[in-house]
DORO-655154 format. One record per residue (C-alpha): x, y, z. Coordinates in steps of 0.5 Angstrom, whole numbers, plus 500, padded with zeros to 3 digits. Each point is the difference from the previous one (the first is absolute). Last residue first. Example, Ala and Ser with C-alpha at 12.3 -4.5 7.8 and 13.67 -1.06 7.14 Angstrom:
527498514498493502
This chain:
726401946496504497494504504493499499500494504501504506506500504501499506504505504506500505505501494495506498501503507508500500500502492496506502505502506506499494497504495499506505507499503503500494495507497503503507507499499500502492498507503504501506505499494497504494499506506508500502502499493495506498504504506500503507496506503496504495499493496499495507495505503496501493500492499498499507494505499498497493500493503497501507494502495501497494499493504493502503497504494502497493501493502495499506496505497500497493498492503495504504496502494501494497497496506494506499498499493500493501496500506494497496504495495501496506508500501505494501501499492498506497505503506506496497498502493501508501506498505503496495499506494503504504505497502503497494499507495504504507506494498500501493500508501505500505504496495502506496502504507508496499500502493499508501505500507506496495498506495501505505506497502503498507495494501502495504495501506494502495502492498499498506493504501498497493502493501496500507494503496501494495499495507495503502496500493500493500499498508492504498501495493500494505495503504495501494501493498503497495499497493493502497502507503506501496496499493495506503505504501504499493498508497500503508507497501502501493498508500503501508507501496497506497499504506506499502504504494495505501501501507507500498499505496496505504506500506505502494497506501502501507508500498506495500507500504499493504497504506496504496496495497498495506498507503495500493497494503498502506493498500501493498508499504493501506495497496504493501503498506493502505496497494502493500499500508493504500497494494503494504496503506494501495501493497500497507494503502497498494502493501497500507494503498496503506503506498495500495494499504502507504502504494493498497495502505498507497499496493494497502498493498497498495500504495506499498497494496495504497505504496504495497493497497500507498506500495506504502498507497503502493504506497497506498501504505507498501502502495499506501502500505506498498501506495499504505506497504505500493498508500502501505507496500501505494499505504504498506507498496502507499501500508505495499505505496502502494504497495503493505493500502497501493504494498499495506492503500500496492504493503496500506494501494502494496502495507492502503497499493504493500498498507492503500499495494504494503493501506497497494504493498501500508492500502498495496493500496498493497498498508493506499498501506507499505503505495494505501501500507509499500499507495496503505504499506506502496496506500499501507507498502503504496496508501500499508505503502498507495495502503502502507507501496498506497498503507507499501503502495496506499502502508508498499500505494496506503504498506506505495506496499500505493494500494493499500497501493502493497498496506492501498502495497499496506494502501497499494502493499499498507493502500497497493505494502497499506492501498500496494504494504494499506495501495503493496502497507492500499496496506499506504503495506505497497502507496499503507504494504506501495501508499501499508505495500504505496498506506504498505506496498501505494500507504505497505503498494500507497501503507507495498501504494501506502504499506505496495499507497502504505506495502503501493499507500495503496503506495494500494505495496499494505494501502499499492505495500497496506493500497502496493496494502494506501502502493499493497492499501498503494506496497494493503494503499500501493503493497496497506493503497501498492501493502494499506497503494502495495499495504492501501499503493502493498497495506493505498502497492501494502494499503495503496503496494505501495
């Protein structure tokens, strides 16, 4: 094997090994609602909760971008936010009640914690641009199946015990990762050098001058308000059907494994349509999973429905990482990914989540699965509106 080969061999399985870990450490915060929910938070209070943490994501998320483009490392910037935000968020185990001890650590958690996704894709996508026999899919899969195993693992502590039981192991996942992560590599620096060349601090400027970029955010806003909310508040979805909390975990585990042979075939996907057509795909499954959440009157018809989430999430995502290669320079990489996480995981899920908490102590789940699946149309048919008027590039399949 040559020196090559050998650096393309520990490259991969490093990315590999860091996925396994980082995504089950990131589990817990997926389960934030049923946490709140079992130290006595109301609806409306963790709908609050939550969108302090979207306000937190819209400002401070960008802002892990501008600073890993600026120092030149997203390796650094990822070292210093997942070493905050797991002890902090362990830290959880020994506070107990409604307490503002709770909401403050969740909070100071979540200045780290927003930019932790996008910062590591961004790392991923840079050594993948490298080095064309790596795919991002056929390594980001490892983060899937670790992620189902694990959901399937806290689902049966959970129903044992407790959420809160989960934070040690959610710990030690993190410390894990970060040690992982330490020893995984840089995007080359050939990479390096090219974004030096113009300041970070002006990207956001630049890169709303983007037509295509601003329609992806836009796209991005309207996709998100639909769906993180029915997300967040999954464990209602359950109750309101006659099931629990704990069932919650394995519907994510089944979720996470329909996102395997979307990320294995990706690249095969991507050789036949364009990023856009793949945003339309993962819409148009969204809007089969909130209709089908409409419908459902078990709990094993909810867990079935949710299942697509997973195929859909897989579509998006890996479309807007290749829509922003395609339309970004390599020097606002890091920056554009960053705001692309606000958009979604900010400014969507703040007038989300508080919606939700306000339809939820006020109304029903069918009364915010329908709100819900009106917005996500709207969406796909404004974007549709817009792309009709476009021309196509020559990239893209007709």
């Amino acid at each position: 094997m040559s020196e090559s080969s050998a650096t393309n061999a520990r490259t991969r399985i490093s990315f590999t090994l860091l996925m396994s870990f980082f995504w089950p450490s990131m589990w817990i915060s997926y389960m934030l609602v049923i946490l709140l929910q079992e130290r006595g938070f109301s609806d409306s209070n963790i709908g609050m909760i939550l969108s302090v943490n979207a306000v937190i994501s819209v400002v401070v998320q960008p802002v892990w971008g501008i600073i890993s483009d600026h120092i030149h490392s997203v390796k650094k910037t990822f070292v210093l936010c997942i070493s905050a935000c797991s002890i902090l968020f362990f830290s959880l185990y020994f506070i107990h009640g409604s307490s503002y001890q709770t909401m403050f650590i969740i909070w100071l958690d979540m200045v780290f914690r927003c930019g932790l996704v996008a910062l590591l894709d961004h790392w991923l996508t840079s050594v993948c641009v490298e080095n064309k026999r790596m795919h991002y899919g056929t390594i980001r899969v490892a983060g899937s199946i670790s992620f189902s195993a694990f959901s399937f693992l806290f689902g049966r502590i959970i129903s044992a015990s407790s959420v809160n039981a989960v934070l040690p192991i959610s710990f030690v996942l993190g410390i894990c990762t970060l040690c992982i992560a330490l020893l995984t590599k840089q995007p080359a620096k050939e990479v390096q050098i090219q974004v030096k060349k113009t300041p970070s601090l002006n990207a956001l400027k630049d890169l709303i001058r983007i037509k295509d970029y601003r329609m992806l955010l836009i796209f991005t806003l309207t996709t998100s308000l639909s769906t993180i909310c029915i997300s967040s508040f999954l464990s209602n979805f359950f109750h309101a059907v006659g099931g629990s909390s704990d069932q919650v975990a394995f519907a994510q585990s089944f979720k996470a494994l329909s996102e395997i042979p979307c990320f294995l075939f990706a690249h095969l996907l991507f050789r036949r349509y364009s990023a856009r057509r793949m945003l339309f795909a993962g819409g148009f499954i969204y809007c089969f999973v909130q209709v089908g959440l409409l419908l459902s009157r078990t709990p094993l018809s909810v867990t079935l429905f949710f299942v697509p989430v997973g195929i859909a999430y897989a579509l998006m995502l890996m479309a807007k990482l290749q829509y922003t290669i395609d339309i970004v320079s390599a020097r606002y990489r890091a920056t554009a990914i960053t705001i692309i996480g606000a958009t979604e995981y900010g400014l969507a899920a703040v007038i989300s989540n508080l919606y939700a908490g306000f339809v939820l102590d006020h109304y029903s789940v069918r009364a915010l699965n329908v709100s819900a699946l009106i917005i996500l149309v709207g969406g796909i048919i404004i974007f549709s509106a817009v792309e009709q008027q476009r021309k196509p590039t020559p990239h893209e399949n007709e």
